[in-house]
Backbone bond lengths (Angstrom), bond angles and torsions (degrees), N, CA, C in turn:
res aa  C-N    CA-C-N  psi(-1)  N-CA   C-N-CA  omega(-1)  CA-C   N-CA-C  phi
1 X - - - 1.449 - - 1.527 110.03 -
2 X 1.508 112.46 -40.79 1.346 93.29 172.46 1.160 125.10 -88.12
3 X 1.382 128.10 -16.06 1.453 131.04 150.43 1.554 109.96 -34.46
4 X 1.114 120.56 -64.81 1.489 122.35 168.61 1.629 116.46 -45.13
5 X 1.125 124.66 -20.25 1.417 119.99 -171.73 1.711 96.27 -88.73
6 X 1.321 102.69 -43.38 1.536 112.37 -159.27 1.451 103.90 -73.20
7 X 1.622 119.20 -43.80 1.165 104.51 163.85 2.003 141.02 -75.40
8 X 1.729 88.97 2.11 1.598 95.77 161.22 1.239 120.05 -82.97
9 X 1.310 113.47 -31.82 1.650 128.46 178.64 1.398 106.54 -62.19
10 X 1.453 119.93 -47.43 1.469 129.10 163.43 1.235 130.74 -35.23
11 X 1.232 101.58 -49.62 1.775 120.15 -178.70 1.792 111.49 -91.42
12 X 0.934 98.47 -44.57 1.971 96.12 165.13 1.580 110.18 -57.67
13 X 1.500 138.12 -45.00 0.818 137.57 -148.80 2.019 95.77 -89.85
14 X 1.310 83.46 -33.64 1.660 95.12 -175.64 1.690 117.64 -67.78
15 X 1.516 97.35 -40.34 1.684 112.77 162.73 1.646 116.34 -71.91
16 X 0.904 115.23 -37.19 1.245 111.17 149.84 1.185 135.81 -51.76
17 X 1.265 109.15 -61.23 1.660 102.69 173.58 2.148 126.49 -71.37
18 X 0.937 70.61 -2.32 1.666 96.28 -179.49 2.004 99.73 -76.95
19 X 1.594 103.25 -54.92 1.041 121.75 -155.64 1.896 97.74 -69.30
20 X 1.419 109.05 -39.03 1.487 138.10 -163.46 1.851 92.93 -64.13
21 X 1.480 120.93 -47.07 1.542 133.65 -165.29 1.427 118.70 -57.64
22 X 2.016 85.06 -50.30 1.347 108.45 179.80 1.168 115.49 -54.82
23 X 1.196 107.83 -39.49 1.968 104.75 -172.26 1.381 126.65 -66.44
24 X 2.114 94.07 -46.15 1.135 118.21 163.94 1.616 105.38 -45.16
25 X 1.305 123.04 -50.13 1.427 110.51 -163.43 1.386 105.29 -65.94
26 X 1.257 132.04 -61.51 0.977 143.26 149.42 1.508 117.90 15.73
27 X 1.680 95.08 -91.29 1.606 106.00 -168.31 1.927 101.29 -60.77
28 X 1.093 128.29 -35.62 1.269 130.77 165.09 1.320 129.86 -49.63
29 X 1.848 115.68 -31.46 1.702 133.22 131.90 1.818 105.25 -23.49
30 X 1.512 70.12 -77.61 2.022 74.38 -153.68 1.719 86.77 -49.95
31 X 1.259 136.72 -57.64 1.593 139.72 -149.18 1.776 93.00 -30.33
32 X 1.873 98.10 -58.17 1.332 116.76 -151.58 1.526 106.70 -75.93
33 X 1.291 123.41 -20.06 1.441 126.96 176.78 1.583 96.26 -85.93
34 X 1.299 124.00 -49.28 1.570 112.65 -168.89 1.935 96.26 -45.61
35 X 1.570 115.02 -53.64 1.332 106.84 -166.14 1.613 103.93 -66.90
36 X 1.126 123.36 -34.35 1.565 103.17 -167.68 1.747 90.17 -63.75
37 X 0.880 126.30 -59.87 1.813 128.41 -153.98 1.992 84.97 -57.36
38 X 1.480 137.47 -34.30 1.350 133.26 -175.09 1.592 91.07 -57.47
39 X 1.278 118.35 -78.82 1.745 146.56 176.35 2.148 83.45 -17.86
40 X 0.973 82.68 -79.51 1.679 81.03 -162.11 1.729 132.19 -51.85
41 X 1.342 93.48 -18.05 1.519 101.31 165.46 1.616 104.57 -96.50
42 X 1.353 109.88 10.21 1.677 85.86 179.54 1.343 98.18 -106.69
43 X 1.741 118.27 -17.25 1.101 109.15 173.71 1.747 123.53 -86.51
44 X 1.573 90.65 -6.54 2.123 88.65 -177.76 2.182 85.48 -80.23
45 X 1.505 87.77 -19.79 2.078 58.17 -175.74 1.296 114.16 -96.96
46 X 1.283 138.60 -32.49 1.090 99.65 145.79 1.519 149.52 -67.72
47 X 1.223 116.62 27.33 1.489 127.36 171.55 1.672 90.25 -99.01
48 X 1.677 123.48 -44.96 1.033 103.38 175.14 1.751 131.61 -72.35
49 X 1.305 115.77 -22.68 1.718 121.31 150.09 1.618 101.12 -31.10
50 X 1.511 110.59 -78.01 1.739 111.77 -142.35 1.766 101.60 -74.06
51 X 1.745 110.46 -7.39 1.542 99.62 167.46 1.806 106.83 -80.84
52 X 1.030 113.17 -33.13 1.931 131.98 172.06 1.598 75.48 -41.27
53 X 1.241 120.66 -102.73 1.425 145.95 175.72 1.898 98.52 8.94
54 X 1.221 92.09 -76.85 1.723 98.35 -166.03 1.012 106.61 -70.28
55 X 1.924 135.85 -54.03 1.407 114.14 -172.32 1.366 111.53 -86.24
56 X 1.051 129.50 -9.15 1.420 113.44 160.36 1.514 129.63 -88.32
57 X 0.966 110.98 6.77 1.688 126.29 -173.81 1.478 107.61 33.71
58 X 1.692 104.93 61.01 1.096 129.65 175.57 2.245 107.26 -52.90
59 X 1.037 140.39 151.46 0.812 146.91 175.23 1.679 118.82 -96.28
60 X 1.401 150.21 130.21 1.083 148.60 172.52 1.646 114.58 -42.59
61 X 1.037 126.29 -12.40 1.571 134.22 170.91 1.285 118.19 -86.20
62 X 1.998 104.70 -53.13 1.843 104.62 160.17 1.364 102.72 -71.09
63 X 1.164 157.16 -20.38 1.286 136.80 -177.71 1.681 110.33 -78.53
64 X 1.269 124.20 -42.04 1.333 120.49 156.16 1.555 128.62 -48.94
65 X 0.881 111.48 -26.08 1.705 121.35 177.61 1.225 111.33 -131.19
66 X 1.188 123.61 37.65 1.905 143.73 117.65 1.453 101.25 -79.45
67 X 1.425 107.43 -52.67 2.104 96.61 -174.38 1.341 93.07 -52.23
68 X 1.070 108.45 -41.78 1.926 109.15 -149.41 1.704 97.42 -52.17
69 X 1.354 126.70 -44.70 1.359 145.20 -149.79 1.849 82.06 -82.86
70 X 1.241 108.95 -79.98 1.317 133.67 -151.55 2.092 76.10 -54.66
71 X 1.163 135.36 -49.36 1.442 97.94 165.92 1.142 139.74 -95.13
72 X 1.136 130.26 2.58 1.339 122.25 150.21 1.476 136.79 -66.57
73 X 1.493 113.70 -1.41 0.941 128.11 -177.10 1.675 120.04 -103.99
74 X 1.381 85.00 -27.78 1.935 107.57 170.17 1.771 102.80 -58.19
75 X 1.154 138.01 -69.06 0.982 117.22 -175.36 1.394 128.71 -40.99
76 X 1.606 108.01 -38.01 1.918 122.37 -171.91 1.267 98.81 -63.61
77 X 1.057 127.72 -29.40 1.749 131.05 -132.66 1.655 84.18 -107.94
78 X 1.609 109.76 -55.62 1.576 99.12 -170.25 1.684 116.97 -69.39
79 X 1.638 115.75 -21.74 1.419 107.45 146.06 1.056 141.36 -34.82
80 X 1.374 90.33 -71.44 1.974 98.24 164.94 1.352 120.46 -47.97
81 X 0.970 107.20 -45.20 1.636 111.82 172.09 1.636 118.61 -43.61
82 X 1.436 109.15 -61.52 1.071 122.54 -176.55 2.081 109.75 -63.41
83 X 1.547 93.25 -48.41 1.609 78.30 166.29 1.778 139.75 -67.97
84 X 1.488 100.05 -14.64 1.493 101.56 155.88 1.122 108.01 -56.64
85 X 1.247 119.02 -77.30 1.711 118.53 -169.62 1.126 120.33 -23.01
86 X 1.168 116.59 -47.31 1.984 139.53 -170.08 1.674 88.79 -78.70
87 X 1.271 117.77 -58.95 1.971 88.75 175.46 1.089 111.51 -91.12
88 X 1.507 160.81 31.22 0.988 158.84 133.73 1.768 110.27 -64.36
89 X 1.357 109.21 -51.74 1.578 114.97 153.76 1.508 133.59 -43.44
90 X 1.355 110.53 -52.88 1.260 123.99 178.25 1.616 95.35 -74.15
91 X 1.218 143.73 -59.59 1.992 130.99 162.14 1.189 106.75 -22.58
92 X 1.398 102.23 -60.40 1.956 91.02 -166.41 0.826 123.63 -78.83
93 X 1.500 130.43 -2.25 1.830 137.64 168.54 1.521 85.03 -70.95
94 X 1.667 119.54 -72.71 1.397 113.04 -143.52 2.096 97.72 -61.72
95 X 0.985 102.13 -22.42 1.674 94.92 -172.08 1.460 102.08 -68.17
96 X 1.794 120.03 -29.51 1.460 102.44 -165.85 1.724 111.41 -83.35
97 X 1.613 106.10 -17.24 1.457 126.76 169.88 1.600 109.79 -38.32
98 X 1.691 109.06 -45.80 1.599 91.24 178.30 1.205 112.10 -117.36
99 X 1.243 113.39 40.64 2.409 132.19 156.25 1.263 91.68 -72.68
100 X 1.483 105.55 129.08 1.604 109.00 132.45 1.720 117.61 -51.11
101 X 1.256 106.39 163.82 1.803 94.68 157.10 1.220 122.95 -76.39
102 X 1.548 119.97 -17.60 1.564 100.58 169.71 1.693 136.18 -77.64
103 X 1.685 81.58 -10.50 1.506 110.51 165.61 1.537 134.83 -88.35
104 X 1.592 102.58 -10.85 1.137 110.46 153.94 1.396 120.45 -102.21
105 X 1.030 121.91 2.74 1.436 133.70 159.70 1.823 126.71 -63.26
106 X 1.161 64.82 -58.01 1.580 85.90 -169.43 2.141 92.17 -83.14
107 X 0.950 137.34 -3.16 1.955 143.18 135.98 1.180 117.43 -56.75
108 X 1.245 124.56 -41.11 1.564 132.38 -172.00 1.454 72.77 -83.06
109 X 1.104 115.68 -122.27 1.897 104.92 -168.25 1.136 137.46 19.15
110 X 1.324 118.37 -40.42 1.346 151.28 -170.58 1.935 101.89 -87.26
111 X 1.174 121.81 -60.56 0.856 173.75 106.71 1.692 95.49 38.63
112 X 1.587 92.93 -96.07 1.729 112.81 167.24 1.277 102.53 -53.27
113 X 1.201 127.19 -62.34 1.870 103.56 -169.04 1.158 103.08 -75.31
114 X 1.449 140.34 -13.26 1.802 108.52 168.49 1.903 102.14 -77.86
115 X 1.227 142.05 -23.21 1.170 122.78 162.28 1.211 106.09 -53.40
116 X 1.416 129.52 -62.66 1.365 118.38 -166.07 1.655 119.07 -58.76
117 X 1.456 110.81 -22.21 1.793 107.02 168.53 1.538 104.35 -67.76
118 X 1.522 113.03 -46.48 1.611 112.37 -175.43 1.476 115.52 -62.69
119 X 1.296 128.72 -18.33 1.469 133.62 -179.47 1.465 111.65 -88.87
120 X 1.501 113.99 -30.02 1.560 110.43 162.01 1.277 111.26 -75.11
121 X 1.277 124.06 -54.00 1.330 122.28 -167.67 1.749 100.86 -61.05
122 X 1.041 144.97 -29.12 1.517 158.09 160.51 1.465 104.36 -27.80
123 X 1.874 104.07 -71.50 1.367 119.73 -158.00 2.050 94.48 -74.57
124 X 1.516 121.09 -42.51 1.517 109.96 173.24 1.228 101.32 -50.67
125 X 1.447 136.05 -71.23 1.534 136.68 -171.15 2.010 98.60 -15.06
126 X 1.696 89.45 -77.51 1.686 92.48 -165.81 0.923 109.41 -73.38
127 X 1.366 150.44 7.42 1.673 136.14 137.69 1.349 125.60 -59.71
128 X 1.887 113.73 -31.97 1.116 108.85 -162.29 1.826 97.91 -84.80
129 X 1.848 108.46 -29.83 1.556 104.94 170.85 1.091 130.45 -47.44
130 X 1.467 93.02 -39.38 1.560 102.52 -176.76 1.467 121.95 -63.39
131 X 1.904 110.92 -38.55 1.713 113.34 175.62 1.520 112.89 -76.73
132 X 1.873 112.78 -4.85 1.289 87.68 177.63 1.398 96.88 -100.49
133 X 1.235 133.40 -28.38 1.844 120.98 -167.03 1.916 80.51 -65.57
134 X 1.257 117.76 -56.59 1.859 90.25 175.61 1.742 123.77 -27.26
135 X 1.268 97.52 -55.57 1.321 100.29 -159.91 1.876 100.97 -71.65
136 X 1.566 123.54 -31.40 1.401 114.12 -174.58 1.997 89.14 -76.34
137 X 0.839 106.83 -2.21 1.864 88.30 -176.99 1.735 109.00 -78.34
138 X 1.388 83.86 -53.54 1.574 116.84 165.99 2.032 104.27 -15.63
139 X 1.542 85.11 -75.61 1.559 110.91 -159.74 1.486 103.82 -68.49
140 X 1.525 113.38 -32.71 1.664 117.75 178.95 1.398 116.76 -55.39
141 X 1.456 113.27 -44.45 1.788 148.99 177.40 1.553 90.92 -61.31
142 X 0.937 113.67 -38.91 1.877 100.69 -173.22 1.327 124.53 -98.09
143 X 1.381 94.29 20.86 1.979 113.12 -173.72 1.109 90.92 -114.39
């Protein structure tokens, strides 16, 4: 009998910790996708600077004091940013306040398959980047 106890304690603790990894792995997913999608808008803008740069035959003085702008403004902006989030959060508590649970059930549902459209549509995005920076390498090589 206590063999039996010890090996239930075994297996709960084991499903548990199993269960504990997953999440961890998980939230470390999203961690690592939030930074690639950060990474990638920092590089479309500065790709969009050095096109500023070329067709406007921007000067090394306005290009220094565009950064200058473009950071002082980064801090305001990522505030704001962050305070959407915080009322976008605080909406979706008060909206789930008047769900039934079968109505918030059936949201999570809702819910999971729009992540799962946004995670395909994600992975097409970076396939299709990927065949075109191929294809501008391609075309650079043939100049």
């Amino acid at each position: 009998m206590k063999n039996l106890k010890y090996a239930a304690l075994v297996l709960v603790l084991f499903i548990g910790f199993g269960s504990v990894n997953a999440q961890i792995d998980r939230k470390s997913d999203r961690e690592e996708m939030r930074n690639e999608r950060r990474d990638l808008m920092e590089r479309r803008h500065q790709e969009h600077y050095k096109r500023m740069q070329e067709e406007l035959s921007l000067t090394e003085e306005q290009m220094k004091k565009a950064e200058a702008i473009k950071s002082k403004r980064a801090a305001e902006i990522q505030k704001l940013r962050e305070q959407i989030k915080r009322l976008k959060e605080e909406e979706r508590k008060e909206m789930h306040s008047i769900y039934t649970p079968e109505q918030r059930e059936k949201l999570k549902k809702l819910e999971d398959q729009q992540k799962e459209r946004m995670t395909e549509q994600r992975r097409k995005m970076d396939k299709k980047e990927g065949k075109m920076k191929q294809h501008k390498q391609k075309r650079k090589r043939m100049k």
